[in-house]
VONU-214713 format. One line per 4 residues: number of its first residue (from 1); their letters; for each residue x, y, z of N, C-alpha, C. Coordinates in nm, 3 decimals. Example, Ala and Ser with C-alpha at 12.3 -4.5 7.8 and 13.67 -1.06 7.14 Angstrom:
1 = AS = 1.319:-0.569:0.780:1.230:-0.450:0.780:1.320:-0.330:0.780 | 1.285:-0.225:0.708:1.367:-0.106:0.714:1.290:0.003:0.787
//
This chain:
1 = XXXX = -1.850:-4.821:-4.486:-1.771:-4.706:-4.451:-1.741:-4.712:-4.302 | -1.596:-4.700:-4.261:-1.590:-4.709:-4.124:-1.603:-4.589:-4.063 | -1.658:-4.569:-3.942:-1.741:-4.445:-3.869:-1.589:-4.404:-3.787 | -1.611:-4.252:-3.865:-1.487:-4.190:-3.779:-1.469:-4.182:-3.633
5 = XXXX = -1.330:-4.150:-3.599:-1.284:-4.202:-3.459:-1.325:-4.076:-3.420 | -1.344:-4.097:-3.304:-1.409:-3.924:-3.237:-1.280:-3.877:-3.177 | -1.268:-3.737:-3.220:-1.156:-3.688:-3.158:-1.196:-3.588:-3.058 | -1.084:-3.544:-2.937:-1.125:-3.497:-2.849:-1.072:-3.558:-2.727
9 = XXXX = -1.089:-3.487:-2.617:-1.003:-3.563:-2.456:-1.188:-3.627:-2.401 | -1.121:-3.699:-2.315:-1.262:-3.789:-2.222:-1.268:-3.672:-2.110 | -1.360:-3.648:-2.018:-1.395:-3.596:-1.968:-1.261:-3.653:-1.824 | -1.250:-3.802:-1.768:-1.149:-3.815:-1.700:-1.006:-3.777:-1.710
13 = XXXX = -0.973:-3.750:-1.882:-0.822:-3.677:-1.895:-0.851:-3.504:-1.904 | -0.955:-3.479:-1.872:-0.937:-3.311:-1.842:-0.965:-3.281:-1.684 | -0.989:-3.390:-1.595:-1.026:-3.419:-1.485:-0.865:-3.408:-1.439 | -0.756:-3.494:-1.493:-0.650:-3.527:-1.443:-0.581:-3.412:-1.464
17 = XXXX = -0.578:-3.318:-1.618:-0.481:-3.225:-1.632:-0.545:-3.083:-1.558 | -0.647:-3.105:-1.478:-0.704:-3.004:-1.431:-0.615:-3.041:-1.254 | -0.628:-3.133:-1.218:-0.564:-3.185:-1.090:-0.414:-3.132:-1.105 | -0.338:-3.169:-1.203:-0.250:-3.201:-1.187:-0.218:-3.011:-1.196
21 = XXXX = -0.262:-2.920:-1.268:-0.267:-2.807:-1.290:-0.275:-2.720:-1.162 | -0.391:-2.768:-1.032:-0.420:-2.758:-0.944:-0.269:-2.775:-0.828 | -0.243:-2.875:-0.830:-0.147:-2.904:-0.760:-0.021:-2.815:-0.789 | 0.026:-2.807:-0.927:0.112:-2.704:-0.948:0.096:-2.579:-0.941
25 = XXXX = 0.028:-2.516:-0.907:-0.016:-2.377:-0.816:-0.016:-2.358:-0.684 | -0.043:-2.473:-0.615:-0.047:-2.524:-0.507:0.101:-2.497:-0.461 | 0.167:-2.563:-0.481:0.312:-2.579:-0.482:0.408:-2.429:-0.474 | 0.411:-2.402:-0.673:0.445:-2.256:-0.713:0.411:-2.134:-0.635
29 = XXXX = 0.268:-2.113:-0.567:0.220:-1.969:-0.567:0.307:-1.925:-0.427 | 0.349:-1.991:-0.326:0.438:-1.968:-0.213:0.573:-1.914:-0.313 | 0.611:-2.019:-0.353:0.740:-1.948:-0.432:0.776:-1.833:-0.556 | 0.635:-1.814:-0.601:0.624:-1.694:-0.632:0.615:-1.570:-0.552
33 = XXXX = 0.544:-1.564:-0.470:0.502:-1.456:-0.305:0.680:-1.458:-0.303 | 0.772:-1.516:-0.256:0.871:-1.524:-0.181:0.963:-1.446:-0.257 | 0.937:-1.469:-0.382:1.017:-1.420:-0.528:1.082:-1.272:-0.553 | 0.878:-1.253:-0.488:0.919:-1.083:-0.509:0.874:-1.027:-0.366
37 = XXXX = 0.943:-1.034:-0.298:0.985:-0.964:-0.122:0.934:-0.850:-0.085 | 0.948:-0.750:-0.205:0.901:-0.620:-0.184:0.811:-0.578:-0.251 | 0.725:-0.638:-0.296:0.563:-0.639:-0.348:0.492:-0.586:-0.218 | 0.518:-0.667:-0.114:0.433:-0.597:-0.021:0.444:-0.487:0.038
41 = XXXX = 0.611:-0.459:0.034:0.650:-0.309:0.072:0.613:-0.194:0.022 | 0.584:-0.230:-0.119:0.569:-0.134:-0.227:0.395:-0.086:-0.228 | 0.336:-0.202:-0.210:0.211:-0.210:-0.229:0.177:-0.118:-0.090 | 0.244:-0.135:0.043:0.178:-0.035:0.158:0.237:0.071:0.126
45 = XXXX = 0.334:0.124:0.063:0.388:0.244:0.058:0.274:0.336:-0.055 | 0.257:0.267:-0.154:0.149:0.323:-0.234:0.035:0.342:-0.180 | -0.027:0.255:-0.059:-0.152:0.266:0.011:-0.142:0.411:0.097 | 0.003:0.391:0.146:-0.032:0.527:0.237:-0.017:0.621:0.137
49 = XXXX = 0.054:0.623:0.017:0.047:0.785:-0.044:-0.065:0.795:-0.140 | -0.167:0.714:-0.157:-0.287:0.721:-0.196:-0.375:0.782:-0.057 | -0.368:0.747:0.047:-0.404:0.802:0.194:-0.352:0.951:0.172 | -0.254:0.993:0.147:-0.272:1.124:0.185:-0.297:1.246:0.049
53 = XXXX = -0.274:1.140:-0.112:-0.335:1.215:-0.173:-0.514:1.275:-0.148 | -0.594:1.144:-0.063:-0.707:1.153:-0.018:-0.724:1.270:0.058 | -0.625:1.278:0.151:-0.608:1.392:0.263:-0.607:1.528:0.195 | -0.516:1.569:0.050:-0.529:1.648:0.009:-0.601:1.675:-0.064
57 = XXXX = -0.681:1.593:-0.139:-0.806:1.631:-0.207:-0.886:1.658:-0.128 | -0.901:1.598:-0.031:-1.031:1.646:0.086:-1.024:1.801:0.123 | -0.908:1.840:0.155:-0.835:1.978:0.230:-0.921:2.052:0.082 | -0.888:2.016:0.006:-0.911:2.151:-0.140:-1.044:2.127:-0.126
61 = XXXX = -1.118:2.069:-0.171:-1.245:2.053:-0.184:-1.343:2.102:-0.036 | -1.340:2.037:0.086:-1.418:2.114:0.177:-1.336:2.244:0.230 | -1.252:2.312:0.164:-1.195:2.374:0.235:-1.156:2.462:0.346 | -1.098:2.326:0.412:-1.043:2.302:0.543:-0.917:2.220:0.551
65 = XXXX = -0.810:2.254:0.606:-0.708:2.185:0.648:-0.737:2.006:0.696 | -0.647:1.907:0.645:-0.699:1.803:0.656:-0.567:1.755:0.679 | -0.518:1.616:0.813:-0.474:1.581:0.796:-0.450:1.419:0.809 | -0.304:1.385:0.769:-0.299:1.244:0.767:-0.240:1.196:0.921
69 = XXXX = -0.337:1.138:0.981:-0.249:1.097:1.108:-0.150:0.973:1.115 | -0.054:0.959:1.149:0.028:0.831:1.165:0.097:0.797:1.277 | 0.089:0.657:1.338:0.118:0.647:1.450:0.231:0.512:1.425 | 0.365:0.576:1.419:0.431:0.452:1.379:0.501:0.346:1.489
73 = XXXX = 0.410:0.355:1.590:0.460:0.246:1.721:0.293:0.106:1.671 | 0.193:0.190:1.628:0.089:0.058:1.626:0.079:0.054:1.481 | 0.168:0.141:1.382:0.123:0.100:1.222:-0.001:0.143:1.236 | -0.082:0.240:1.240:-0.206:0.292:1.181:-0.199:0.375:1.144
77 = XXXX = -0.296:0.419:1.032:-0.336:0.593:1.017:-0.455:0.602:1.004 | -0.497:0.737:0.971:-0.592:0.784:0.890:-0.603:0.921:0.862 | -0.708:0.936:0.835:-0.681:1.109:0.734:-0.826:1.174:0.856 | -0.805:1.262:0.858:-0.859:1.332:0.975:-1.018:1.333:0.933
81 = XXXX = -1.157:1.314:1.024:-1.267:1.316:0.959:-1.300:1.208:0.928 | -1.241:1.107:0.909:-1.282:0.928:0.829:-1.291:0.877:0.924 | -1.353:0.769:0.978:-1.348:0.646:1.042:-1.256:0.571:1.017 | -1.238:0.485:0.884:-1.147:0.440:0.852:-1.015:0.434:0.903
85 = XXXX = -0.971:0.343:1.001:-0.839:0.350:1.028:-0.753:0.204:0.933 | -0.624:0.273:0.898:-0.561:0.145:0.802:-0.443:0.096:0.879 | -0.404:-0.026:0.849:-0.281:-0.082:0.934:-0.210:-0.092:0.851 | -0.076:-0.067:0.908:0.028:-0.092:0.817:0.084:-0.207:0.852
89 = XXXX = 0.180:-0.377:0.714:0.221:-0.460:0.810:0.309:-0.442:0.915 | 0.304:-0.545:1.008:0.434:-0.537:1.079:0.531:-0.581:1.076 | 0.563:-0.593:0.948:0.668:-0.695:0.942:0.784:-0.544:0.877 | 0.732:-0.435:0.876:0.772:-0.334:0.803:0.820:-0.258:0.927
93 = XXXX = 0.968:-0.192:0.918:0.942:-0.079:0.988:0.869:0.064:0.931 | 0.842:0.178:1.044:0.807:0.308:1.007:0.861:0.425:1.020 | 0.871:0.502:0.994:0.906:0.621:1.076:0.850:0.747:0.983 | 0.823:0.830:1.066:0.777:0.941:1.043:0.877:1.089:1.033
97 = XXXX = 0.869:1.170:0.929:0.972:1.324:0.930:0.830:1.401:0.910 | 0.797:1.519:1.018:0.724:1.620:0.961:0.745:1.698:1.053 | 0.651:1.856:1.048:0.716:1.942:1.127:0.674:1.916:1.262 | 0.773:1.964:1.320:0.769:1.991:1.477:0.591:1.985:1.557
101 = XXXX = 0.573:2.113:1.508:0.413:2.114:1.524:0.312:2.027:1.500 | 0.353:1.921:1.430:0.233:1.849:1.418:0.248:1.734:1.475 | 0.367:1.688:1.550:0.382:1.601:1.622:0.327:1.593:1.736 | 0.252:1.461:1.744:0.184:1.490:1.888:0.264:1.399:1.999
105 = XXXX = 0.328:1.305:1.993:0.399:1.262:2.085:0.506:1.189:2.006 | 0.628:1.100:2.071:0.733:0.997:1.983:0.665:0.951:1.897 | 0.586:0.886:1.900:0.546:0.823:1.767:0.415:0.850:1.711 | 0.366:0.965:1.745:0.238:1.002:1.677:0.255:1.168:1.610
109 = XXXX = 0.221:1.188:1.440:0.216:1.273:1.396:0.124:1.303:1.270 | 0.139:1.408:1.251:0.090:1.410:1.050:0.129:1.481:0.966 | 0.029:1.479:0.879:0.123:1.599:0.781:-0.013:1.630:0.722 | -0.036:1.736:0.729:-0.113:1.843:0.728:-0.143:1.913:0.573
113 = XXXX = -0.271:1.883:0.513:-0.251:1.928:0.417:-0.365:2.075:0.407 | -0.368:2.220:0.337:-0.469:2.319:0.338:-0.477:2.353:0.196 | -0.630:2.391:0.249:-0.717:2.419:0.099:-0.630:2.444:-0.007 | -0.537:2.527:-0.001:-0.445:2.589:-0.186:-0.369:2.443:-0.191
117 = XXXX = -0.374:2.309:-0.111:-0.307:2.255:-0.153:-0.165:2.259:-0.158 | -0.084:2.309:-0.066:-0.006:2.302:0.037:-0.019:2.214:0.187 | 0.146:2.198:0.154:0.102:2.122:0.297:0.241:2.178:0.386 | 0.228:2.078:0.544:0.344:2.106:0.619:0.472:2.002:0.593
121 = XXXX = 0.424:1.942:0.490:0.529:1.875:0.458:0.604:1.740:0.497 | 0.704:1.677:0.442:0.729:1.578:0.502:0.757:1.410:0.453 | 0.787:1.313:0.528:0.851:1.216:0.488:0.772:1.068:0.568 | 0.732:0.967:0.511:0.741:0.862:0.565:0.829:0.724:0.485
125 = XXXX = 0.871:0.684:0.563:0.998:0.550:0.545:0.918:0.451:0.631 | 0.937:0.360:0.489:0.884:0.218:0.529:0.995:0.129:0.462 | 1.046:0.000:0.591:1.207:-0.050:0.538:1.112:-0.206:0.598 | 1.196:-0.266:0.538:1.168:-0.437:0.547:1.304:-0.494:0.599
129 = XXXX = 1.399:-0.395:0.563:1.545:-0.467:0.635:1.608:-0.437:0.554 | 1.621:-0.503:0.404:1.675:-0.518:0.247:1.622:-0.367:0.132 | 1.485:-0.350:0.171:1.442:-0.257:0.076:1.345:-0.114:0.180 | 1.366:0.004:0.096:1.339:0.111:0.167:1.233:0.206:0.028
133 = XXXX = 1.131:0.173:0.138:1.034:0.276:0.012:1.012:0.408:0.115 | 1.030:0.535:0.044:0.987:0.657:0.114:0.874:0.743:0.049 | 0.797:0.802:0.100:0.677:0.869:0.058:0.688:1.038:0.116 | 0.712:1.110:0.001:0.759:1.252:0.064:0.640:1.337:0.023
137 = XXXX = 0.629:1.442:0.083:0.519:1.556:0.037:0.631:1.646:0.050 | 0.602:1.722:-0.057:0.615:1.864:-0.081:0.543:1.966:0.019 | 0.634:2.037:0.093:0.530:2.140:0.144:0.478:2.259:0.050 | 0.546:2.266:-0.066:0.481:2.413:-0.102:0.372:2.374:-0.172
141 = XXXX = 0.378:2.268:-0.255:0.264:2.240:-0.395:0.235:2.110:-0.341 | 0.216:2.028:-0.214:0.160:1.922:-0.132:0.174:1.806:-0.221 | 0.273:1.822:-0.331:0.311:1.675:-0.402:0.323:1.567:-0.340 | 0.274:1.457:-0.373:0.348:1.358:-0.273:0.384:1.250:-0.418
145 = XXXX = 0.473:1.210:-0.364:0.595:1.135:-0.421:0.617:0.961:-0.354 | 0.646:0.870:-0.457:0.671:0.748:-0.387:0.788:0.732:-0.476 | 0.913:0.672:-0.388:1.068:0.641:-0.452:1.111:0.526:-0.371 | 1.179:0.409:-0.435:1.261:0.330:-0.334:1.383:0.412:-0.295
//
């Protein structure tokens, strides 16, 4: 009886299609990144309006007025009380809309959120050149909103 042929790959042809697998990622994953341009726009615009939903849950819960600071000449913020400071890229522009009052100089402001969950309202725009994501709060019911 002849002894069956063993089927199956050698350990050196899963060696090669593992290389060769390797290399084509290698290659691809730049031209994927490049693909989608505003992944990263999108992704900081959601960071900051997750930042100030933080801001407003904080405001309701210790209740105390809490706000989001933003400084759109160095791209940072943070929410008033945290350590935590976040950068925004720079490859993004910023700009800031909120009220009068809470502006503390050209490029430093916030938006202010209090205990009922209200806020003072307001707008941040983040543009790459091509694409424009904006992040608005509601002043009466402190919604915040993300839209291209």
């Amino acid at each position: 009886m002849r002894a069956m042929a063993s089927r199956g790959f050698t350990l050196v042809e899963l060696l090669v299609v593992l290389a060769v697998l390797a290399l084509v990622l290698v290659v691809a994953g730049p031209m994927v990144s490049n693909a989608l341009p505003g992944a990263h726009l999108k992704t900081a615009a959601r960071d900051l309006a997750a930042g100030l939903r933080y801001a407003r849950s904080r405001a309701i819960t210790t209740n105390r007025s809490t706000a989001l600071l933003l400084d759109t000449e160095t791209r940072r913020y943070r929410v008033d009380g945290e350590p935590e400071v976040r950068t925004l890229p720079t490859a993004f522009s910023v700009s800031l809309q909120t009220a009068r009052s809470e502006l503390a100089d050209a490029h430093t402001g916030r938006i202010r959120f209090f205990p009922d969950g209200s806020s003072t309202g307001g707008e941040i725009e983040l543009s790459d050149g091509t694409r424009t994501y904006r992040v608005t709060v509601d002043w009466l019911m402190g919604r915040i909103r993300t839209r291209e």
